[in-house]
C-alpha positions in Angstrom: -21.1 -6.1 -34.3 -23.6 -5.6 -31.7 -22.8 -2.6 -29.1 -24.8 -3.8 -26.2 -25.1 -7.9 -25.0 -25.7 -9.4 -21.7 -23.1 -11.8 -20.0 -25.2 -13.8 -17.0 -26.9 -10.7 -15.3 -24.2 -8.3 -16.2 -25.4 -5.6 -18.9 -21.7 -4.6 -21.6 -22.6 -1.1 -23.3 -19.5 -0.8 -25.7 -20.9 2.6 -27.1 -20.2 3.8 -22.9 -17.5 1.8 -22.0 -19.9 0.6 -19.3 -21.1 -2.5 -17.5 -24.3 -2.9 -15.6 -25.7 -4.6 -13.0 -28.5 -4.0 -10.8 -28.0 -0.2 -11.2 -24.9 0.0 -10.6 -22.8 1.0 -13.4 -19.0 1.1 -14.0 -17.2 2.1 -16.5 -14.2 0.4 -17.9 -11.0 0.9 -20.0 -11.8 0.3 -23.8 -9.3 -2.0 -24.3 -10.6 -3.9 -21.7 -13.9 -4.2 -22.5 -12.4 -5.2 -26.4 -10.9 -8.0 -24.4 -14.1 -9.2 -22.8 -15.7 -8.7 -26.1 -13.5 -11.3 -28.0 -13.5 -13.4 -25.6 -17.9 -13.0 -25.8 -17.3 -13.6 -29.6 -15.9 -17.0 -28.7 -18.1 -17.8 -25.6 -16.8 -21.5 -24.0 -13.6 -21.3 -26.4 -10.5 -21.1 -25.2 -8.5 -17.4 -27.1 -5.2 -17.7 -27.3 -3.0 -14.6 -25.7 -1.8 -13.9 -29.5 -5.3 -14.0 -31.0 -6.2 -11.4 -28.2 -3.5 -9.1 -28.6 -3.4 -9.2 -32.0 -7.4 -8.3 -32.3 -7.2 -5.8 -29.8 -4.1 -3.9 -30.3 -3.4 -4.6 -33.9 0.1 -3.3 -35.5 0.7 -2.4 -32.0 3.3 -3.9 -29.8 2.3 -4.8 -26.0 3.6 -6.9 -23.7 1.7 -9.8 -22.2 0.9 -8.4 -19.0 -1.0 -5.2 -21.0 -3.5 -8.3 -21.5 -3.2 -9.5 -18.0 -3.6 -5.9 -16.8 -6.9 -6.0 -18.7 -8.3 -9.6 -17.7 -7.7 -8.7 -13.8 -9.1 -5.5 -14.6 -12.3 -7.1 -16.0 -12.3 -9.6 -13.5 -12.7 -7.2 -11.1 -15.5 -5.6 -12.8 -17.5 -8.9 -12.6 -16.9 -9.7 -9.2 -14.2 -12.9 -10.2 -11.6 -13.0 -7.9 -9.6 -15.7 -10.2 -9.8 -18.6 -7.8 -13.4 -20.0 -9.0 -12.5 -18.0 -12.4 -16.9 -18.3 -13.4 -16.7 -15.9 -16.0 -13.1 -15.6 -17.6 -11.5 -18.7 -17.2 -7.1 -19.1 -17.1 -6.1 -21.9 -19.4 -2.3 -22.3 -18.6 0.1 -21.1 -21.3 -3.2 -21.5 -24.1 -4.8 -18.3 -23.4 -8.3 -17.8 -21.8 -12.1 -18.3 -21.8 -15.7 -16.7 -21.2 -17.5 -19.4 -19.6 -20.8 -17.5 -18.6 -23.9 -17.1 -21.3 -23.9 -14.4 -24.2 -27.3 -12.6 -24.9 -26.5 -10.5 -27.8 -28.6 -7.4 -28.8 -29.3 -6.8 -32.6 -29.7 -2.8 -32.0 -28.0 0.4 -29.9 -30.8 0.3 -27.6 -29.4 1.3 -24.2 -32.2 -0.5 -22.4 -31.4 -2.4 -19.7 -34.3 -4.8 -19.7 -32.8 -8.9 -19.9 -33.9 -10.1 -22.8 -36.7 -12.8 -22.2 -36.0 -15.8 -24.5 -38.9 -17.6 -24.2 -41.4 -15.4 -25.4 -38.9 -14.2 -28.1 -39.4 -18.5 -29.7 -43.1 -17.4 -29.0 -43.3 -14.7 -31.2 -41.1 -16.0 -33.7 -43.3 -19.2 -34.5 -46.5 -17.7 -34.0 -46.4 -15.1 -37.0 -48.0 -11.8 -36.2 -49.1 -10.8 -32.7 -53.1 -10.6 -32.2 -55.2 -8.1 -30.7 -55.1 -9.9 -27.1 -51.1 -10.9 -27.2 -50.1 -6.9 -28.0 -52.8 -6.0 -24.9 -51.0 -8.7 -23.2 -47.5 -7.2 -24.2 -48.5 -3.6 -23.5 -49.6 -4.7 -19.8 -46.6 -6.3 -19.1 -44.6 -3.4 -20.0 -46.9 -1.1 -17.8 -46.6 -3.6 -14.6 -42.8 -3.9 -15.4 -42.2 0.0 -15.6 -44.4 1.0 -12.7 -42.4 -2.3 -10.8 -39.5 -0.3 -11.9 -40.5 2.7 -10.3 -41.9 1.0 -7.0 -38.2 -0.5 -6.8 -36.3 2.3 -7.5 -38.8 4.8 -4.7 -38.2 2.3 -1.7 -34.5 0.9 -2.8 -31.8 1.8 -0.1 -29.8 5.3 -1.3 -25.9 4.5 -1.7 -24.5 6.1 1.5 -22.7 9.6 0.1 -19.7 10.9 1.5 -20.8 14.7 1.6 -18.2 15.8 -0.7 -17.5 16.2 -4.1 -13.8 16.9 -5.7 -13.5 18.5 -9.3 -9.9 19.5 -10.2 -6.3 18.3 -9.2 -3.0 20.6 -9.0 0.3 20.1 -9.5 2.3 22.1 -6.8 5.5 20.8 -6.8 6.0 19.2 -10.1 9.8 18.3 -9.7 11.9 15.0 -9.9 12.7 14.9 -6.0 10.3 13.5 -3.5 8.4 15.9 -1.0 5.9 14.2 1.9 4.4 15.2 4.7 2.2 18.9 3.4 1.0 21.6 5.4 -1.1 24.9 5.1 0.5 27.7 7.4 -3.0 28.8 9.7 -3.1 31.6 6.9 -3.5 29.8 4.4 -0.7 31.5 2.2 1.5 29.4 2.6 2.0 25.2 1.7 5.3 24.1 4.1 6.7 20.5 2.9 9.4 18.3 3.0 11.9 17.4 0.6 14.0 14.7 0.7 17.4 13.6 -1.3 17.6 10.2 -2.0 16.5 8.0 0.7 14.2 9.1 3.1 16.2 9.9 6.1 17.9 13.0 4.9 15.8 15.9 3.9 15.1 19.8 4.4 11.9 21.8 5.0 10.5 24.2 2.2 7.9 26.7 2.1 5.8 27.5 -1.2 3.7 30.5 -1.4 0.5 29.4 -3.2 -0.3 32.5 -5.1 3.4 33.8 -5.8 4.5 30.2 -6.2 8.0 31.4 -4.7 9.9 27.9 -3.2 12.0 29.2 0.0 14.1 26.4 2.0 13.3 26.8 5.6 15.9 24.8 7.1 19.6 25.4 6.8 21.4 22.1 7.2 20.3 18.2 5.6 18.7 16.8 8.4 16.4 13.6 9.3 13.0 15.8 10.4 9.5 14.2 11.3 6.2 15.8 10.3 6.3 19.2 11.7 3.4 22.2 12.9 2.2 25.5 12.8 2.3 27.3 16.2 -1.2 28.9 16.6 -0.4 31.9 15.6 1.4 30.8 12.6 5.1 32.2 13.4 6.6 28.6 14.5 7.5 25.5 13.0 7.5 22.5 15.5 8.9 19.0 14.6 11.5 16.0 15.7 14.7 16.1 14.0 18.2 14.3 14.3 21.2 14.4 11.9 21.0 13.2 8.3 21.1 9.6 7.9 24.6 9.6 6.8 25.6 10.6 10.1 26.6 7.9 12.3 24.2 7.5 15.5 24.6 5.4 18.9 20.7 4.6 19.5 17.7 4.5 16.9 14.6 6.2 16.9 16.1 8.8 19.4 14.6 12.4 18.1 15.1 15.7 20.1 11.9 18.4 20.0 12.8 21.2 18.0 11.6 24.9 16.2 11.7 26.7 13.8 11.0 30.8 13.3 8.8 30.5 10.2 9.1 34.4 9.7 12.5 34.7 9.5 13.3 31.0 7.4 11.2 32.6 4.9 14.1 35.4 4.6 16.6 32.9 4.8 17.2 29.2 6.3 17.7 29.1 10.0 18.8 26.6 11.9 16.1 24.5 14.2 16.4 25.7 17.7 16.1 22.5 20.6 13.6 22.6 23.3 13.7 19.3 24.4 16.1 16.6 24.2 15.7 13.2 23.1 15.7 10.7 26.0 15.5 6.6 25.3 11.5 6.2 24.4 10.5 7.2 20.9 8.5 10.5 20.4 6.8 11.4 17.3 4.2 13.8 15.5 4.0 17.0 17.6 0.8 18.9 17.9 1.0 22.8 19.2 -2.5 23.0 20.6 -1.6 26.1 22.4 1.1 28.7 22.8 2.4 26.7 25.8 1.6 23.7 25.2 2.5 20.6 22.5 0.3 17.2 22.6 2.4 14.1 20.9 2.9 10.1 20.6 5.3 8.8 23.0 6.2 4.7 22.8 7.1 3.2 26.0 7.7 -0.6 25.6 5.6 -1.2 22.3 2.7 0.8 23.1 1.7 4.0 22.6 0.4 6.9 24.1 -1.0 10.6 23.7 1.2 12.9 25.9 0.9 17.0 26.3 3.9 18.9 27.0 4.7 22.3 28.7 6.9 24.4 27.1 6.6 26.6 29.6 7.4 23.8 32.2 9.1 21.8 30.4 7.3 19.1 31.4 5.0 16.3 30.4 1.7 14.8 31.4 0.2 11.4 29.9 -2.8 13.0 27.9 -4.6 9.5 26.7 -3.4 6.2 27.4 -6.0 3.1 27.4 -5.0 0.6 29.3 -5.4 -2.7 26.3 -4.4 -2.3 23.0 -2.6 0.0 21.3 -2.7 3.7 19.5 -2.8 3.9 15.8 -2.3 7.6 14.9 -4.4 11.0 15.9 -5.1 14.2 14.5 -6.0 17.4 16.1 -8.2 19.7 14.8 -7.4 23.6 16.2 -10.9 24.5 14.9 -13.0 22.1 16.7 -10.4 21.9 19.2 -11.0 17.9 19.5 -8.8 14.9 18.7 -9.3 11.5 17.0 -7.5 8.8 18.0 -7.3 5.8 15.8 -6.6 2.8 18.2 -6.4 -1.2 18.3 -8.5 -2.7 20.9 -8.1 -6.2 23.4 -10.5 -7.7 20.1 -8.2 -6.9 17.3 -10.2 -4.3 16.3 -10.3 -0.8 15.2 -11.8 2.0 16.9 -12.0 5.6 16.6 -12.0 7.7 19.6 -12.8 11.5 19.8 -11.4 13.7 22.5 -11.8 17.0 24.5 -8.5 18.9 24.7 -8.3 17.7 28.5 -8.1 14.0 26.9 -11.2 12.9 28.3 -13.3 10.7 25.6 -16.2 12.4 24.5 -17.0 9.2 21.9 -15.7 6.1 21.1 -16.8 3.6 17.9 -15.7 0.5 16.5 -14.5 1.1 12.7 -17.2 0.0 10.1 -15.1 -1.1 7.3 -16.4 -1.7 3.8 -15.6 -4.5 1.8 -13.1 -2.6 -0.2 -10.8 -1.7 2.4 -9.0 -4.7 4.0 -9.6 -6.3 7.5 -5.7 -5.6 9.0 -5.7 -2.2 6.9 -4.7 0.5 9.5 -6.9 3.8 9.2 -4.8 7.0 10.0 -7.5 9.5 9.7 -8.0 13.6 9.6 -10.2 16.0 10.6 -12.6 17.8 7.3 -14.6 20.9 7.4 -18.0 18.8 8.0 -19.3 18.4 11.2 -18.5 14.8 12.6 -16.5 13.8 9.9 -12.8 12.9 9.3 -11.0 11.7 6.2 -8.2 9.1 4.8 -6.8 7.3 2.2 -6.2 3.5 1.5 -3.4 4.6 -1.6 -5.6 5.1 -4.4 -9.4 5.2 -2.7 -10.0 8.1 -0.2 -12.8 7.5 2.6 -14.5 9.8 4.7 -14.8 8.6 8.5 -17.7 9.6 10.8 -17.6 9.9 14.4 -19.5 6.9 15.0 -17.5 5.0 13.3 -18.7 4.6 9.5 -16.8 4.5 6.4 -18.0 5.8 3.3 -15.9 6.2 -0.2 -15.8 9.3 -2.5 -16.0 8.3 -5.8 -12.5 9.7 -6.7 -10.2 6.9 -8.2 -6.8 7.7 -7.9 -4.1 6.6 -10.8 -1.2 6.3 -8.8 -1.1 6.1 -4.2 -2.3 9.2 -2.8 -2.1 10.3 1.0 -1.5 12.1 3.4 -5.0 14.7 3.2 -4.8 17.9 4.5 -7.5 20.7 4.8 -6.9 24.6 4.1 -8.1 26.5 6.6 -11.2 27.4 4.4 -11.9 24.5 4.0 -12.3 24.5 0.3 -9.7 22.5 -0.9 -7.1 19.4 0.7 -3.4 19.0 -0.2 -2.3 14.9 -0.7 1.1 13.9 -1.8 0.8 11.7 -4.9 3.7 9.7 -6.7 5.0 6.2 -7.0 8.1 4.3 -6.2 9.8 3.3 -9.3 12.2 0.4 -8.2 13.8 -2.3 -10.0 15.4 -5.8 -9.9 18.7 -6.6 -10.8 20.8 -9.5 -11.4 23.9 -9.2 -11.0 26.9 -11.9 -12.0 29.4 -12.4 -9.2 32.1 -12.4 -11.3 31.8 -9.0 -12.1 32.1 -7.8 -8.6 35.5 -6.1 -7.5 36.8 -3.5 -5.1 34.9 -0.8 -7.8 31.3 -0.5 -8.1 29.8 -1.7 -11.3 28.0 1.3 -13.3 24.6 1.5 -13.0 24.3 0.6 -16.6 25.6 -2.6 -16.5 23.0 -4.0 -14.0 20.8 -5.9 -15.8 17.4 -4.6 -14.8 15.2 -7.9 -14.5 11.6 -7.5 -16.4 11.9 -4.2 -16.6 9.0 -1.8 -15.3 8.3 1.6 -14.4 6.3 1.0 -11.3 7.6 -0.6 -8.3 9.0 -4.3 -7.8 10.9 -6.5 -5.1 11.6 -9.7 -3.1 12.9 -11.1 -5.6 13.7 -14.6 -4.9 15.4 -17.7 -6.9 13.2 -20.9 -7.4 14.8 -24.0 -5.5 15.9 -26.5 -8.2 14.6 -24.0 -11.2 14.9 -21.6 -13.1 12.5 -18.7 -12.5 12.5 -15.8 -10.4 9.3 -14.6 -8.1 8.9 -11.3 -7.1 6.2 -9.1 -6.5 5.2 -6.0 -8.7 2.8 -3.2 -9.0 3.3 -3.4 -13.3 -0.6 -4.3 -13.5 -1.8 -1.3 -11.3 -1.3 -3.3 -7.6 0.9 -5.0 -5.7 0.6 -8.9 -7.3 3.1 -12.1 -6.9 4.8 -12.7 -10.1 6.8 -15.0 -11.5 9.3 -15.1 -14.5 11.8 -17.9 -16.5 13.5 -14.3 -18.3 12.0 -14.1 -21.8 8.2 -14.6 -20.2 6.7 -13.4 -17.6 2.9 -14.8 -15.3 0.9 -13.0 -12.5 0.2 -15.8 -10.1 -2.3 -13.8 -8.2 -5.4 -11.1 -8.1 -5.2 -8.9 -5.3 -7.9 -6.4 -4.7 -7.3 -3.1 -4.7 -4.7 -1.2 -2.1 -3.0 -4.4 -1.7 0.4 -4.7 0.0 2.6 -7.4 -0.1 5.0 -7.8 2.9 7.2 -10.5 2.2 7.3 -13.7 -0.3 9.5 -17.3 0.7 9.8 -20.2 -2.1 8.8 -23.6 -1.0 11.7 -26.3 -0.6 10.1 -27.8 -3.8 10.3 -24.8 -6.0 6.4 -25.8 -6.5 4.7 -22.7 -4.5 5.1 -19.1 -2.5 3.9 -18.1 0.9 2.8 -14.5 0.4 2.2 -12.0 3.4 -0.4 -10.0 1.5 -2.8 -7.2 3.4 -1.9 -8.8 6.8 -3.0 -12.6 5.5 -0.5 -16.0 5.0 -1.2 -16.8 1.0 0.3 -20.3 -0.2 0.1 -19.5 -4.0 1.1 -22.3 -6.4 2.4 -22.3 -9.8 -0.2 -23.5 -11.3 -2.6 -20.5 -10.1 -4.2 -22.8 -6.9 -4.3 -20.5 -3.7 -4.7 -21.7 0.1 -5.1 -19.0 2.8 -4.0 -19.9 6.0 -6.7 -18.6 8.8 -4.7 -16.1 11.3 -5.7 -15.2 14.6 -3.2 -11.8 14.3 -2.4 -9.6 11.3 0.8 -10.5 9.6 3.2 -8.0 9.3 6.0 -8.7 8.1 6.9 -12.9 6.9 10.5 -13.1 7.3 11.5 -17.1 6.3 9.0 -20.0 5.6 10.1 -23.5 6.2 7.8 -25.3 3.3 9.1 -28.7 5.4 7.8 -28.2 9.0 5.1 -25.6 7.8 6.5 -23.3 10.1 7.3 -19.2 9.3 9.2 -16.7 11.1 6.6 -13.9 11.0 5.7 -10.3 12.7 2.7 -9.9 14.0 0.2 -7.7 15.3 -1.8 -8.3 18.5 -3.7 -6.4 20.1 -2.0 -3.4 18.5 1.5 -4.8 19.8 4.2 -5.9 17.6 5.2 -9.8 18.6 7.8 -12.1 16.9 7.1 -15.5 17.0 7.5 -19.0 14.8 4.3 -19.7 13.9 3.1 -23.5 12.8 0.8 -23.2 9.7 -0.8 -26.9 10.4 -1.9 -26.5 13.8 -2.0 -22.5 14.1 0.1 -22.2 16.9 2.8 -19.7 17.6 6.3 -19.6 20.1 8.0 -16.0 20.4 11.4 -16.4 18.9 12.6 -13.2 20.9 10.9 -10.5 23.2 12.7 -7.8 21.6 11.9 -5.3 18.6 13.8 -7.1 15.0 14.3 -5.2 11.7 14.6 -8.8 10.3 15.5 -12.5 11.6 15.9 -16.1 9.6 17.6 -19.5 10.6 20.5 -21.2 9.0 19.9 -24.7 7.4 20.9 -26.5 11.0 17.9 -24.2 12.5 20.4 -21.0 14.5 17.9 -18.2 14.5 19.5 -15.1 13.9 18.2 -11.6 13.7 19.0 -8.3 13.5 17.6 -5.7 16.5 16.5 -2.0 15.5 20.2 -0.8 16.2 21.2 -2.7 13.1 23.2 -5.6 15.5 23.0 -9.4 14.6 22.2 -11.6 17.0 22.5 -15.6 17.5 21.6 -18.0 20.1 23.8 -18.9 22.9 24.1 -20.7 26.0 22.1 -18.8 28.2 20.9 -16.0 26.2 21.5 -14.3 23.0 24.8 -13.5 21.9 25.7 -10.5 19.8 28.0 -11.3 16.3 30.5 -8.7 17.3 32.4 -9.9 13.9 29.3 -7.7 12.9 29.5 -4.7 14.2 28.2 -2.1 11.8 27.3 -4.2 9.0 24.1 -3.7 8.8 23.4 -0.8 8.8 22.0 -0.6 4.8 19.2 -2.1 5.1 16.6 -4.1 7.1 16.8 -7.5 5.8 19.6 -10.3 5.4 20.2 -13.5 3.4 21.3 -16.7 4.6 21.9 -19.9 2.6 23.0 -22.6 4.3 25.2 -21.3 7.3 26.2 -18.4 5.7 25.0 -14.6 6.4 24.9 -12.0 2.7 24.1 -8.4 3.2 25.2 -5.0 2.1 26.3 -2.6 4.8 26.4 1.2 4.9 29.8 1.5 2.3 28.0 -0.2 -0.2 30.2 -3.6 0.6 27.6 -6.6 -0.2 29.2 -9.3 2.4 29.3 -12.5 3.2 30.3 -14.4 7.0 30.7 -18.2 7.5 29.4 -18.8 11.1 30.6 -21.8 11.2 34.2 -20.4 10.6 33.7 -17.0 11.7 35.2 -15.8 8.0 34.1 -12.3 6.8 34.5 -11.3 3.1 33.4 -7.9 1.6 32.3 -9.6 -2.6 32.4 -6.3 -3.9 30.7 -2.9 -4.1 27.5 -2.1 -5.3 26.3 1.6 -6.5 24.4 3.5 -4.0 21.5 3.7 -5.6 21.2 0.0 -4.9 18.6 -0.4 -1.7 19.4 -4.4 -0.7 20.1 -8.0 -1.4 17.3 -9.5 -1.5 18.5 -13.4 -3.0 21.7 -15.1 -3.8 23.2 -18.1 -5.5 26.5 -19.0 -6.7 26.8 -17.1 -10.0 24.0 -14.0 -9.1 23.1 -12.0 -6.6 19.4 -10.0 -6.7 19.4 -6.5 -5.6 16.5 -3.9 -5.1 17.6 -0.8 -6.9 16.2 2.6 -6.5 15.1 3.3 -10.5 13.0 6.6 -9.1 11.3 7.8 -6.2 9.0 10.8 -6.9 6.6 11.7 -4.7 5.2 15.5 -5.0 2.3 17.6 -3.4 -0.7 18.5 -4.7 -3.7 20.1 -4.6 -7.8 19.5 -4.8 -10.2 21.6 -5.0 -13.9 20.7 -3.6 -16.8 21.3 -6.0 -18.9 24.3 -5.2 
C-alpha cells in the first residue's frame, strides 16, 4: 500500500503521521490517519463502523466512540466541521464516507508536488520522452523550484509567540485536587491549595521545590480564595470564610485575612482578620506594597479595581470605567503595572495596562484568533518578556501583547491546563492540570428509602472516565442526552443504553452550559461557548444569531421558541426570556439566580444566590418559605409539571406540589452525588462526583 496520497489539496504522509497543506503540516494520531486511510481505500463508498474497527484495531476491542473520537479528530484536521461533511461524510447507523478525490503515490517520495494528471496520460501514450519534451520537463521543474523559492522568501512568517516550553513536572502527584499555585518571591517555595471534596472546603499548603517537604499552612478546613505573597515574602494574604459545611446567613460574604508564612511553615496557624466582610463581594487580593492591598470589589453586578490601606484601614476606588464591566487583572510586582481584562459598551474585550496610581497607560481591543471562541473570557498574566502577558483557553495556551494581539504556543495540552504562573526567574511557569471525572446515574425510585443507596448500586450510565452531565430524558422516548468530554471535548451526546451517537463537533475548548429536549423528543437547544445550538437527531444544526453571550440556558420551550437564559451584556449578567423567532428578550427578574424554570401553567420560579426559591405573586415575588433551606446542594432544580425535585444539603432528593403545598423528602442519596439533573416516574438522573483531580505542575522554558 502506498505511504503517501493526496485527498483534494491535502497531502497524507502515513510514514509521518502527517498531513499537508499549503506548508502547514500537522500531525495526527496513527489510528486516525488508518481511519482516513480505509475510508481513501473505498473513496465514495460508504464503510461500515464494523469494517472500520475491525481493519483498524483488529483482535482489539473498542468502543464506537474510539472511531468517533478519530473521525472528529480527522475532521478537524481537514478543516470539516460535520455540518457540510465535504470530505468524510456521516451515513446514519451505516457507517461513513470519503467523498473528496484520491491521488495515490506509487513510491515513499516525501515530495509534496500535486501530481499533474494530465501530462502523466501524455507520457504514458506517447512512449519515450524526446530530446525537446525532457528540456521541456527540466524547465518546468527549474521555474517550479525557483517559484518555490520566490514563494516561500516573500510568504508572511507565522506570528511566534517568543517562547518555547520543553519539559513538564509533576509536583503534587496525589489523588486530591490542589488549584490556585504560587511561587513565594524567593522562589523556594510553591504555596497551593488543597481542597477535600467539593471545592468550598480546603487548606493552604506549602511545598519546598528542592526538598520537596509538603507543610499545611493553615490550621482549620476553611473556604479560602486565591491568596499573596507580601513583598517581602513573610505574609500570606487571601479571603476566607468557614468551610462549606458550615451554615452561613449571606453568600459571597468573605472577610480579608493573613497569614505568617514563616511561622505556618513550623506549624499551621490560624489566619489572622484585618478586615471584615461587609455586603458587596471582594475577591483576589494583590499586596502591591507593605501598606497597601489592590483587589476586585462588585457593587451591583459590576466590577471594580480597589486599593486598600492597611495602615488606614481604608479604601480608595483604584480603576473603575464607567460602561462595561471588569474581567480579571493581574499585577506584576516587577514591572509594577496591571492588566485589566475588561468588557466594553460593544461586547467586546479589551486589555488595559496600568500605572500603580490606576491611571491607564494603554488600552487595546482583544485580537482573537480563530481558535479561541468569540464570548471566550481571557483572564490573562504577566511573563518575563517585555509587553507580553499569558493565558490559557484549557488545553491551548496564548501569549497576549499589550496592544492587544493573541498568538498560540504550539504546546497542545492532553487534559485542561490553567492557571499560569511565572517564577521569579523567569524560567519556568506552574499551571494546574487535571480533569473532572463525573458520571451519570440512573437511579430507580423504588429503591430509595430513608438510607442512602451504596455507591455501587448506582448504575453509572455510559460509563467514562472523563467528565459528563445534563443528562436529560427524551419526551415520548427512550434515550438519554447529555453532554460529555469522552471524545477529548465537551460534545452533545445521545444514548438508547446499549448504543451510544455524538450529535455534534465542537471545536476545541468548547463548553457546554446547559442542554433542554424539545416537546417532540425530535432536537436539543445547546448553550455551547456562549451560542443557542438547535441540534437535531438526525445530525442537522441551526444556530440561533445572539446579540449577548449565553451563559447559562436554564429551560427551552420547543412550543413558543422561547428560553429562560443568562446572559452577558455589556460585561453584566441579565436574566431574561428570550424569543428565538424574533430575537427579542424580557427580564424575568432584576436580581442575581443560581437557576430559574416555569411549571407547565407558565409560574416562573427561581432560586436567588442565597439558595431561596422564589414564585410570582400579586405584586411582587413571593418567597416559598415551605423551602427554606432546601436548596442549598446545588444550583439547579427540576420541575415537571407543577412540581419542584431537588436535593438539599442532607442529601434528601425532594419533591413539593405547588399546587398543594405538599413536601416529601424520596429518599437519600450518597454524598458523593452532586445533583438531579432529570426525573420521571420510575428514575431519577443524578450527576455523581466519580473523581476530581486536579494537581500542580511545573514547565520549564527552553533555553
Amino acid at each position: 500500500m502506498a505511504k503517501q496520497y493526496w485527498l483534494g489539496d491535502f497531502y497524507v504522509d502515513l510514514s509521518r503521521n502527517q498531513i499537508t497543506r499549503e506548508e502547514q503540516v500537522q500531525t495526527l494520531p496513527p489510528k486516525a490517519l488508518a481511519v482516513l486511510t480505509c475510508l481513501a481505500e473505498h473513496q465514495g463508498q460508504v464503510v461500515s463502523q464494523d469494517h472500520l474497527l475491525n481493519t483498524v484495531w483488529p483482535e482489539t476491542v473498542v468502543s464506537p466512540n474510539t472511531l468517533q473520537r478519530s473521525i472528529a479528530q480527522l475532521r478537524k484536521a481537514l478543516g470539516d466541521n460535520g455540518k457540510g461533511q465535504s470530505f468524510i461524510k456521516t451515513h446514519a447507523k451505516q457507517g461513513y464516507s470519503l467523498e473528496c478525490e484520491v491521488n495515490w503515490h506509487a513510491d515513499d517520495s516525501s515530495s509534496l508536488m500535486k501530481p499533474a494528471n494530465l501530462e502523466q496520460d501524455v507520457s504514458k501514450t506517447s512512449g519515450l520522452k524526446t530530446p525537446v519534451s525532457k528540456l521541456m520537463s527540466i524547465f518546468a521543474v527549474v521555474a517550479l523550484l525557483l517559484f518555490g523559492l520566490w514563494g516561500f522568501s516573500y510568504q508572511k512568517p507565522e506570528p511566534s509567540a517568543g517562547m518555547t516550553f520543553d519539559a513538564l513536572y509533576s509536583l503534587t502527584a496525589t489523588d486530591d485536587k490542589e488549584t490556585d499555585p504560587t511561587y513565594s518571591p524567593d522562589g523556594e517555595y510553591i504555596v497551593f491549595h488543597r481542597y477535600l471534596g467539593t471545592m468550598c472546603k480546603d487548606k493552604i499548603w506549602a511545598k519546598h521545590i528542592d526538598s520537596q517537604r509538603e507543610i499545611q499552612l493553615t490550621e482549620d478546613w476553611g473556604s479560602y480564595g486565591s491568596h499573596d505573597f507580601s513583598p517581602d515574602g513573610k505574609q500570606l494574604v487571601f479571603f476566607a470564610t468557614q468551610a462549606c459545611d458550615v451554615p452561613v446567613t449571606q453568600k459571597d460574604c468573605y472577610d480579608l485575612v493573613t497569614l505568617d508564612f514563616e511561622q505556618a511553615l513550623n506549624s499551621p496557624q490560624q489566619p489572622k482578620t484585618i478586615l471584615q466582610c461587609k455586603q458587596s463581594k471582594v475577591v483576589k487580593p494583590k499586596w502591591v506594597s507593605d501598606d497597601k492591598i489592590v483587589m476586585f470589589q462588585k457593587q451591583s453586578g459590576r466590577w471594580k479595581l480597589i486599593q486598600y490601606s492597611t495602615s488606614d484601614n481604608a479604601s480608595t476606588d483604584l480603576y473603575s470605567p464607567g460602561e462595561g464591566n471588569l474581567v480579571d487583572f493581574a499585577y506584576s510586582r516587577q514591572k509594577d503595572l496591571f492588566a485589566v481584562s475588561r468588557i466594553d459598551n460593544d461586547n467586546q474585550q479589551y486589555i488595559d495596562i496600568l500605572k500603580p496610581d490606576g491611571s491607564l497607560l494603554s488600552s487595546h481591543m482583544i485580537k482573537r484568533p480563530p481558535e479561541i471562541s468569540e464570548h471566550f473570557l481571557v483572564r490573562p498574566n504577566f511573563v518575563p518578556l517585555d509587553d507580553l502577558l499569558i493565558f490559557s483557553t484549557g488545553r491551548q495556551l496564548f501569549t497576549l501583547s499589550y496592544s492587544g494581539v493573541v498568538t498560540k504556543i504550539n504546546l497542545p495540552f492532553d487534559e485542561r491546563m490553567g492557571q499560569p504562573v511565572f517564577h521569579p526567574d523567569g524560567d519556568r511557569m506552574l499551571m494546574i492540570k487535571g480533569s473532572y471525572d463525573s458520571d451519570i446515574v440512573q437511579l430507580p425510585l423504588r429503591d430509595m428509602n430513608n438510607e442512602a443507596v451504596p455507591i455501587e448500586a448506582y448504575d453509572s450510565f455510559q460509563r467514562s472516565t472523563l467528565g459528563e452531565d445534563f443528562a436529560m430524558f427524551q419526551p415520548g422516548g427512550s434515550l438519554i442526552a447529555f453532554w460529555s468530554e469522552r471524545s477529548g471535548e465537551q460534545q452533545l451526546w445521545i444514548s438508547d443504553g446499549p448504543s451510544l451517537t455524538m450529535l455534534t463537533d465542537f471545536p476545541k475548548d468548547s463548553f457546554i452550559r446547559g442542554i433542554d429536549w424539545a416537546a417532540d423528543g425530535q432536537s436539543l437547544l445547546v448553550n455551547a461557548n456562549g451560542v443557542l445550538n438547535q441540534v437535531y437527531l438526525d445530525g442537522r444544526r441551526k444556530t440561533f444569531p445572539m446579540p449577548h453571550a449565553v451563559w447559562q440556558l436554564f429551560q427551552w420551550n420547543s412550543e413558543s421558541n422561547t428560553a429562560l437564559l443568562e446572559v452577558f451584556d455589556k460585561g453584566m449578567s441579565q436574566y431574561v426570556e428570550y424569543d428565538l423567532n424574533n430575537s427579542t428578550n424580557k427580564s424575568i427578574t432584576g436580581v442575581p439566580v443560581k437557576w430559574a424554570a416555569k411549571t407547565a401553567d407558565g409560574r416562573l420560579i427561581y432560586k436567588d444566590k442565597l439558595d431561596r426559591f422564589w414564585q410570582p405573586g400579586a405584586v411582587e415575588p413571593e418567597q416559598i418559605l415551605d423551602l427554606e433551606n432546601q436548596g442549598d446542594r446545588a444550583n439547579s432544580f427540576v420541575i415537571k409539571g407543577q412540581v419542584i425535585y431537588a436535593i438539599n444539603s442532607n442529601n434528601q432528593l425532594w419533591s413539593y406540589d405547588l399546587n398543594n403545598q405538599s413536601f416529601n423528602v424520596l429518599g437519600l442519596v450518597r454524598d458523593e452525588v452532586d445533583y438531579l439533573t432529570d426525573i420521571d416516574e420510575n428514575h431519577a438522573l443524578l450527576g455523581v462526583r466519580m473523581a476530581a483531580k486536579k494537581e500542580v505542575v511545573e514547565l520549564t522554558l527552553e533555553h
